[in-house]
C-alpha positions as CSV (number, residue, x, y, z in Angstrom):
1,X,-13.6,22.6,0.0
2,X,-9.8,22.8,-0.5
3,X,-9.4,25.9,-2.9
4,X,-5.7,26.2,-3.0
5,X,-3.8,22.5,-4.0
6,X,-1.1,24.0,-1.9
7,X,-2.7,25.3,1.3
8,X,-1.1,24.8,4.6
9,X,-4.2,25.3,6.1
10,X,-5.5,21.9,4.6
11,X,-3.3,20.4,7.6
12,X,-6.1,21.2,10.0
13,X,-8.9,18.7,8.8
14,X,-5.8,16.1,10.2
15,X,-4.9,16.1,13.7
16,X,-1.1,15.8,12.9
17,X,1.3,17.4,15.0
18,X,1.8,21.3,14.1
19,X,5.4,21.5,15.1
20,X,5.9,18.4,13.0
21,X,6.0,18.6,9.1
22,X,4.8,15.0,8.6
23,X,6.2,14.0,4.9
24,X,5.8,10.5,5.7
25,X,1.9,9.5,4.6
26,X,3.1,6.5,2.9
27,X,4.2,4.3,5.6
28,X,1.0,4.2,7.8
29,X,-1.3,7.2,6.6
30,X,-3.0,9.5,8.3
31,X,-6.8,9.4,9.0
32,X,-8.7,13.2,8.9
33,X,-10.7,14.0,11.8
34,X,-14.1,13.7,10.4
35,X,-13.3,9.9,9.3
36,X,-12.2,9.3,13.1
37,X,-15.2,11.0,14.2
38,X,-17.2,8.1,12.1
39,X,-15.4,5.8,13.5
40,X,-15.9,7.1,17.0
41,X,-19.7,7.4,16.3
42,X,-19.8,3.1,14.7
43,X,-17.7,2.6,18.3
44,X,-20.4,4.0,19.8
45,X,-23.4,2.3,18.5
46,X,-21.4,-0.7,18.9
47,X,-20.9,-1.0,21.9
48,X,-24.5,0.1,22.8
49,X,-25.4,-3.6,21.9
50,X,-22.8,-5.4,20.5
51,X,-24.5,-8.3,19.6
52,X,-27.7,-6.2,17.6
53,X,-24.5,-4.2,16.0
54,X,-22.5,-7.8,15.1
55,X,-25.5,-9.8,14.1
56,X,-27.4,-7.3,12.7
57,X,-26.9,-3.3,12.1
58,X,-22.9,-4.3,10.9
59,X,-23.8,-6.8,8.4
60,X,-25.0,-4.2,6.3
61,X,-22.4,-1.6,7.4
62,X,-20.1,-4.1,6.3
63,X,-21.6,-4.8,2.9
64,X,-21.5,-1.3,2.1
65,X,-18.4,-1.2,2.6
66,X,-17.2,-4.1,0.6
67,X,-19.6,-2.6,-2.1
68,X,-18.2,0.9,-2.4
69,X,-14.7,-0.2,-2.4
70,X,-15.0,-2.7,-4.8
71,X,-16.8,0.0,-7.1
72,X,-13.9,2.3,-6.2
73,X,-10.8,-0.1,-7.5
74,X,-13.8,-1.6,-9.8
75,X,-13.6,-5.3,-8.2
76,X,-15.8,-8.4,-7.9
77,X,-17.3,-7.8,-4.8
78,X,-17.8,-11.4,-4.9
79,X,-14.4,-11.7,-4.4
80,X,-13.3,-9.2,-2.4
81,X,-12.5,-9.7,1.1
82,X,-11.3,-7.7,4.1
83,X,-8.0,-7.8,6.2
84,X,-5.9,-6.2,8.5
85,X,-3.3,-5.3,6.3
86,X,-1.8,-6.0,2.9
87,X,0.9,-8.2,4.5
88,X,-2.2,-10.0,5.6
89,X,-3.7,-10.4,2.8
90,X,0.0,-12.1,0.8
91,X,0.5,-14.2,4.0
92,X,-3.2,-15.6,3.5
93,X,-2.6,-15.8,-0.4
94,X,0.9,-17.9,0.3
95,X,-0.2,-19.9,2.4
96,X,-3.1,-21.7,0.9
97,X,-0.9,-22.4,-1.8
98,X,0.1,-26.3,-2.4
99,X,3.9,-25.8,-3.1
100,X,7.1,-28.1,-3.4
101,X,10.3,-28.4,-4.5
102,X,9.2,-28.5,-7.7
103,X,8.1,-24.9,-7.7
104,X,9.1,-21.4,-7.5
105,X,7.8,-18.2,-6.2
106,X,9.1,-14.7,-8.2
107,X,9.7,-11.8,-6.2
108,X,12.1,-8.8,-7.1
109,X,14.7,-7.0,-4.9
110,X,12.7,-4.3,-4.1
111,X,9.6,-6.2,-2.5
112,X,8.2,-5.2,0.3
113,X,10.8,-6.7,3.6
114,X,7.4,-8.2,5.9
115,X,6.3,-9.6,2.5
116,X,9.7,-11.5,1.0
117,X,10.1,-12.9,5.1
118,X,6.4,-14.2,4.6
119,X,7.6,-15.9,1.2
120,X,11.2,-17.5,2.7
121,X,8.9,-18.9,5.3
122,X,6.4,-20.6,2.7
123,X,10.1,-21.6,1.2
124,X,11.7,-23.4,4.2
125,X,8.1,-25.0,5.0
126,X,7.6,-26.0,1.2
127,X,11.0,-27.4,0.0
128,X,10.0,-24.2,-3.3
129,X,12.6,-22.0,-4.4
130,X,12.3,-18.1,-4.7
131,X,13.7,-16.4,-7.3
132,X,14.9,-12.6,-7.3
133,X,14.5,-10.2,-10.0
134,X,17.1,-7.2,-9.5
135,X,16.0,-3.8,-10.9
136,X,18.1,-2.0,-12.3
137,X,18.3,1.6,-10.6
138,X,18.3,4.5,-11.6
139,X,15.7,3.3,-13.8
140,X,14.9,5.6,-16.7
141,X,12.3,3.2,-19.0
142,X,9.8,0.8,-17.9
143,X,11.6,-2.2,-20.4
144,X,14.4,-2.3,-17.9
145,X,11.8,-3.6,-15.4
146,X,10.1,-6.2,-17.9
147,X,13.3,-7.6,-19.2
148,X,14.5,-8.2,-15.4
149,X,11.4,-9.4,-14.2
150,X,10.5,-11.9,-17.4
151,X,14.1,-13.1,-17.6
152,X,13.6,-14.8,-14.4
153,X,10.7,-16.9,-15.8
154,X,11.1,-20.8,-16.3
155,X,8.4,-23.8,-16.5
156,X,8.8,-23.8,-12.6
157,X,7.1,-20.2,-11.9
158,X,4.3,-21.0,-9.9
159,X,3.7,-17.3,-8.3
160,X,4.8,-13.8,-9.6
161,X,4.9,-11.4,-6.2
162,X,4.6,-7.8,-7.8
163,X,4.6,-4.5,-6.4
164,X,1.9,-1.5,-7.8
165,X,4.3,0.9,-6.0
166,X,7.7,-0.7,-4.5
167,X,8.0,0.9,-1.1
168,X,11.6,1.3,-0.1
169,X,12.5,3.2,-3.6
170,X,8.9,4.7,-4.1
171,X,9.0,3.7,-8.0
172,X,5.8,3.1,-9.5
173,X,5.8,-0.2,-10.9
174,X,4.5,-1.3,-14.8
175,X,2.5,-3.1,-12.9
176,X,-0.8,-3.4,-15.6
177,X,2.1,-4.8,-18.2
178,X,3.9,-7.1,-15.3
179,X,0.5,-8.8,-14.6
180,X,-0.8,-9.4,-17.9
181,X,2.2,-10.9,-19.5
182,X,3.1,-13.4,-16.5
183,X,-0.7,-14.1,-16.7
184,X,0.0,-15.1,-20.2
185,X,2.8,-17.0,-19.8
186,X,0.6,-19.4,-17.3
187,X,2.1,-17.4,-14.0
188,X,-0.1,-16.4,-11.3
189,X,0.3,-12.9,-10.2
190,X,-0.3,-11.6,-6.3
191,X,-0.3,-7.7,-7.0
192,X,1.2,-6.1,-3.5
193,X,-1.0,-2.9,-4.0
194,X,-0.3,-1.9,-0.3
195,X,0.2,1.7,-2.0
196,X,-2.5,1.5,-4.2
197,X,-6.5,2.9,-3.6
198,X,-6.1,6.7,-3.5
199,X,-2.7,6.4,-4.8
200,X,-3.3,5.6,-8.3
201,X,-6.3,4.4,-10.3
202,X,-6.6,0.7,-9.8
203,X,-9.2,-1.3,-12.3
204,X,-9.0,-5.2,-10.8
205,X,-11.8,-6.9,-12.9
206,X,-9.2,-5.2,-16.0
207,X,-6.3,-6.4,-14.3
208,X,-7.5,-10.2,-14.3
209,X,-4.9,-11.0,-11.7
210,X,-5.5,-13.9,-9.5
211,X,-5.2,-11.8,-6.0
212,X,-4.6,-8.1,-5.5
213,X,-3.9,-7.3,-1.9
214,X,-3.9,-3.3,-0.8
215,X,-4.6,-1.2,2.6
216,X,-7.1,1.7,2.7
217,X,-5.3,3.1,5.8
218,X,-2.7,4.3,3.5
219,X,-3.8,6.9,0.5
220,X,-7.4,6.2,1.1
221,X,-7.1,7.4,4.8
222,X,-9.2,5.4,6.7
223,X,-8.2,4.1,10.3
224,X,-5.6,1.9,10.7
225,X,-6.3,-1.8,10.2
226,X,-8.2,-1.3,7.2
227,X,-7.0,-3.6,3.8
228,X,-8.9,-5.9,1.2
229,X,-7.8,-8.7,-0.3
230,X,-9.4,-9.5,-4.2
231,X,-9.3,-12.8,-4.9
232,X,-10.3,-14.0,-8.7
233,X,-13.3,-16.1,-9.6
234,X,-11.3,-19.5,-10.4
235,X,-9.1,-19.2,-7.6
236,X,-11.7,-18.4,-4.6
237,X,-11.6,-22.2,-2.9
238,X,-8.6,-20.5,-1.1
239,X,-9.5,-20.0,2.8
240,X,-8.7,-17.6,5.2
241,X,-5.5,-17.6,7.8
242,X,-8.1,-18.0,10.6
243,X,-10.3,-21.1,10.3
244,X,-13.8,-20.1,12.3
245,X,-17.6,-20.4,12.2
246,X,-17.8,-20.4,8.3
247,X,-16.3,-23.5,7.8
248,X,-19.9,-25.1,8.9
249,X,-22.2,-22.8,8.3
250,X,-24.3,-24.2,5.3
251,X,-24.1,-22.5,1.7
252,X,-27.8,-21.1,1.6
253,X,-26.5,-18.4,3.6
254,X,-23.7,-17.1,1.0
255,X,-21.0,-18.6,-0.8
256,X,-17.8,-20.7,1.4
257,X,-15.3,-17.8,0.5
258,X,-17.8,-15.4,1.7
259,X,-18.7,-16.7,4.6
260,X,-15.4,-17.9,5.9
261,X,-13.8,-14.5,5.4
262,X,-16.1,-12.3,6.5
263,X,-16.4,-13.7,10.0
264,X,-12.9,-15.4,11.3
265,X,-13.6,-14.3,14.8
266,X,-14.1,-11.3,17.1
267,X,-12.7,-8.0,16.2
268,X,-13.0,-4.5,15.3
269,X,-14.8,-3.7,12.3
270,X,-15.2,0.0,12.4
271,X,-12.1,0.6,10.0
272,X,-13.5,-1.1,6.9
273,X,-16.7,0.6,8.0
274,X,-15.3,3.7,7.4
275,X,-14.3,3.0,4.0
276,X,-17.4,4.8,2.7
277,X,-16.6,8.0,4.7
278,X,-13.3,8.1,3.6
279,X,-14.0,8.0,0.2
280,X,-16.7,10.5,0.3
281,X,-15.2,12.9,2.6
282,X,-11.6,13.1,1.2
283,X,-14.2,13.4,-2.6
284,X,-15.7,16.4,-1.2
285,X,-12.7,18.6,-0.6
286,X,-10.8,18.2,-3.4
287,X,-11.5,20.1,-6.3
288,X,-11.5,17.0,-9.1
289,X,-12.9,14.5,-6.8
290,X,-10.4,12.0,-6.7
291,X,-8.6,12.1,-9.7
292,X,-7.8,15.4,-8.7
293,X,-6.3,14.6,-5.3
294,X,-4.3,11.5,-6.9
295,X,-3.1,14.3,-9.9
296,X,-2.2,17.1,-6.7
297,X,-0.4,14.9,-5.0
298,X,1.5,13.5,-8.1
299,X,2.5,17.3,-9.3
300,X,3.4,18.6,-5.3
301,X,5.4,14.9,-5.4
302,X,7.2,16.3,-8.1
303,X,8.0,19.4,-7.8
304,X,9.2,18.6,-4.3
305,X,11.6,16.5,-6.2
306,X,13.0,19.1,-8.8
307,X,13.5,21.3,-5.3
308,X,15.6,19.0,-3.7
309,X,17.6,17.5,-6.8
310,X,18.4,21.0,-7.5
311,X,18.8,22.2,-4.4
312,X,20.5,19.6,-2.6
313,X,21.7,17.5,-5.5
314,X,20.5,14.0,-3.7
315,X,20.7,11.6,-6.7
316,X,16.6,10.2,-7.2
317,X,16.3,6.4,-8.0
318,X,14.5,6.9,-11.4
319,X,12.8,9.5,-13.8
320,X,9.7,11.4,-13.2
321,X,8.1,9.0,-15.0
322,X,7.6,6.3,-12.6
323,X,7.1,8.8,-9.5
324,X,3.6,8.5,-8.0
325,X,2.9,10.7,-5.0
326,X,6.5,9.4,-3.1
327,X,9.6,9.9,-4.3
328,X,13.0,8.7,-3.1
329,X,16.5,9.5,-3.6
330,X,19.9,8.2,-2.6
331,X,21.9,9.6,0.7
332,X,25.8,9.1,0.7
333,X,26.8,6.7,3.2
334,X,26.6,3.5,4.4
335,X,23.1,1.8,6.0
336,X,22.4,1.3,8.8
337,X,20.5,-1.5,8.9
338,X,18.4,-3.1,11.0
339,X,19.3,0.1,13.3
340,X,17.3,3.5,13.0
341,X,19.2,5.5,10.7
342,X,21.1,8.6,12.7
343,X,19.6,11.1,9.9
344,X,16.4,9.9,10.5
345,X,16.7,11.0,14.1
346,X,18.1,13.9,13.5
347,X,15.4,15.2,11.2
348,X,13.0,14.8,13.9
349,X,14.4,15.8,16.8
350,X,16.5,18.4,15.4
351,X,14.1,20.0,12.9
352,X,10.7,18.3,13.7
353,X,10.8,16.7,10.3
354,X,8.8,13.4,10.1
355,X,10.4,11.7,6.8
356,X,11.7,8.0,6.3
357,X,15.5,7.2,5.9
358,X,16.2,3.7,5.4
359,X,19.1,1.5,4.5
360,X,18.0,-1.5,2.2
361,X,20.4,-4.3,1.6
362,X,19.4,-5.6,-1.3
363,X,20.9,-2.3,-2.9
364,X,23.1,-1.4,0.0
365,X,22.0,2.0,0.0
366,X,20.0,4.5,2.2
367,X,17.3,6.0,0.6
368,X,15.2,9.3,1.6
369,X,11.5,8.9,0.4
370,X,9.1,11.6,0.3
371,X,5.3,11.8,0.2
372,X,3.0,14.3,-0.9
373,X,-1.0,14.2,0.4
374,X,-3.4,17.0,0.8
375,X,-2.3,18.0,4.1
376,X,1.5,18.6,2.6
377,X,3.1,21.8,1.0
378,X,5.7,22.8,-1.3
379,X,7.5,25.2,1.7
380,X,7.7,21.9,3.7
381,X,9.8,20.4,1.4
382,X,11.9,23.6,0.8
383,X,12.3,23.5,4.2
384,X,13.6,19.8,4.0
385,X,15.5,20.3,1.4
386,X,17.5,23.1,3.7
387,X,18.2,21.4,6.1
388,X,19.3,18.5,4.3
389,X,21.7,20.7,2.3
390,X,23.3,21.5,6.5
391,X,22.6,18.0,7.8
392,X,24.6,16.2,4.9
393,X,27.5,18.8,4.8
394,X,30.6,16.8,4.7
């Protein structure tokens, strides 16, 4: 068990890099060894007898699965379903939607890039309109976010496209108050939790909103490839992006939007298997279960942040408030996107610092986002903030 919330040491249960000081768990994750190891051993016994494993010994693998996740983010497993990835999951919502010109879809200017392409694609195939809520940074109170977001509500609103955790400026999202007032005002609600199991505490069947989308490969940390999509009781006649063998299998054997998601073709299903293990191993070695990893990585978060604020004086995008376990904060200069920024680079190669620097258009800025998980340390981010105080010099 972990004893100090701090430990370097904690890095060795990953198999990151140790000239590297990784900072960057919020863009793909990172998976411990002994979760691999699970996976390695379901890899195994699959491929003993794949078709005893597929047919048989991973149906209930698979159920457990389903089951303990949906009792971790307190879901419907009757409405849960598995993906790849949360993208995934919003593409499959999107497009089973019957949409035209007489409709809109809400997003704001801080969703998720793979996700607002995947609406403007339902748009130009549709004839719908999107509509952009801009939030206002830096944001100090949580009304700022409601006001932008409802004043781009009309009788058109079809879809709301909200964020748990926005993932170029790290802000945590009212998300709880976004859904439930669009939900009341008639407007469907597709919660982008992509950062949300073993980020925050998510309660879906409290929620109420008609499909939350999130990965597990993320905070959770199980392999890569791992995400669920929850899809709400009146809405489940949806189907799948992938039309296969449930589409004619008869109902006896489970209900259509079970069987039509849980099998859409050959694959690898040893990520979501690992859900269990993930859950009870990361559980195990953190003093406080879960809550206390999400609340460790929430106070190393932050007081990375007053480090480099004062150290550095990088301006952050909002107050400590909305910060989760990421953090961002503004870099002088113009972005450079779509290119890799030069800082970015730099960090890595020069100083074997693993941390994203982005340029995002919508804001025309380039942000530096942290992330804090059990692996991480407050003399990584000292270090950061060091060589950021060199690297940005003018």
């Amino acid at each position: 068990m972990i004893s100090d919330p701090y430990d370097a040491s904690n890095r060795s249960l990953w198999g990151l890099r140790t000239e590297i000081d990784f900072l960057n768990h919020g863009s793909f994750g990172a998976c411990p060894k002994a979760v691999l190891n699970r996976q390695m051993e379901l890899r195994e016994t699959m491929e003993m007898d794949p078709v005893e494993f597929i047919d048989n010994v991973g149906r209930e693998l698979w159920a457990e699965a389903l089951n303990r996740l949906s009792d971790f983010i307190n879901a419907d497993p009757a409405g849960m379903a598995f993906v790849t990835n949360a993208t995934t999951g919003v593409n499959t919502v999107l497009r089973s939607l019957k949409l035209d010109s007489s409709d809109k879809i809400l997003v704001t200017d801080t969703t998720y890039q793979a996700c607002r392409n995947a609406v403007d694609d339902v748009v130009q195939r549709s004839g719908c309109e999107v509509t952009v809520a801009r939030i206002p940074l830096p944001l100090d109170d949580e009304e700022e976010i409601v006001e932008a977001v409802l004043s781009m509500v009309d009788g058109r609103t079809r879809l709301a496209l909200i964020d748990t955790v926005s993932s170029p400026t790290g802000i945590r999202m009212p998300f709880e108050r976004l859904v439930r007032d669009l939900q009341n005002l008639g407007i469907d609600v597709l919660l982008d939790a992509a950062h949300g199991p073993g980020l925050l505490p998510l309660d879906i069947n409290v929620l109420g909103a008609a499909y939350v989308t999130g990965n597990c490969h993320k905070w959770l940390c199980t392999p890569k490839g791992s995400a669920f999509l929850h899809v709400r009781e009146d809405k489940r006649s949806m189907r799948p992006l992938v039309i296969s063998h449930g589409a004619t299998l008869p109902e006896s054997m489970g209900s259509r939007f079970r069987l039509e998601f849980d099998w859409t073709g050959t694959l690898d299903p040893t990520p979501w298997m690992c859900i269990p293990a993930a859950i009870d191993y990361l559980a195990s070695i953190s003093p406080g279960g879960w809550k206390g990893i999400m609340e460790r990585n929430r106070n190393l978060a932050l007081r990375a942040r007053s480090h480099i604020i004062s150290e550095v004086g990088l301006e952050p995008l909002c107050s400590e408030d909305f910060v989760t376990s990421m953090a961002a904060f503004i870099i002088p200069g113009s972005p450079f996107f779509p290119d890799v920024d030069p800082l970015h680079t730099r960090l890595l190669e020069k100083h074997g610092i693993q941390v994203p620097v982005l340029g995002w258009p919508p804001h025309n800025q380039r942000y530096l986002r942290i992330s804090a998980h059990l692996y991480n340390s407050i003399n990584q981010y000292e270090r950061l903030a060091e060589v950021l105080k060199s690297e940005l010099r003018p």
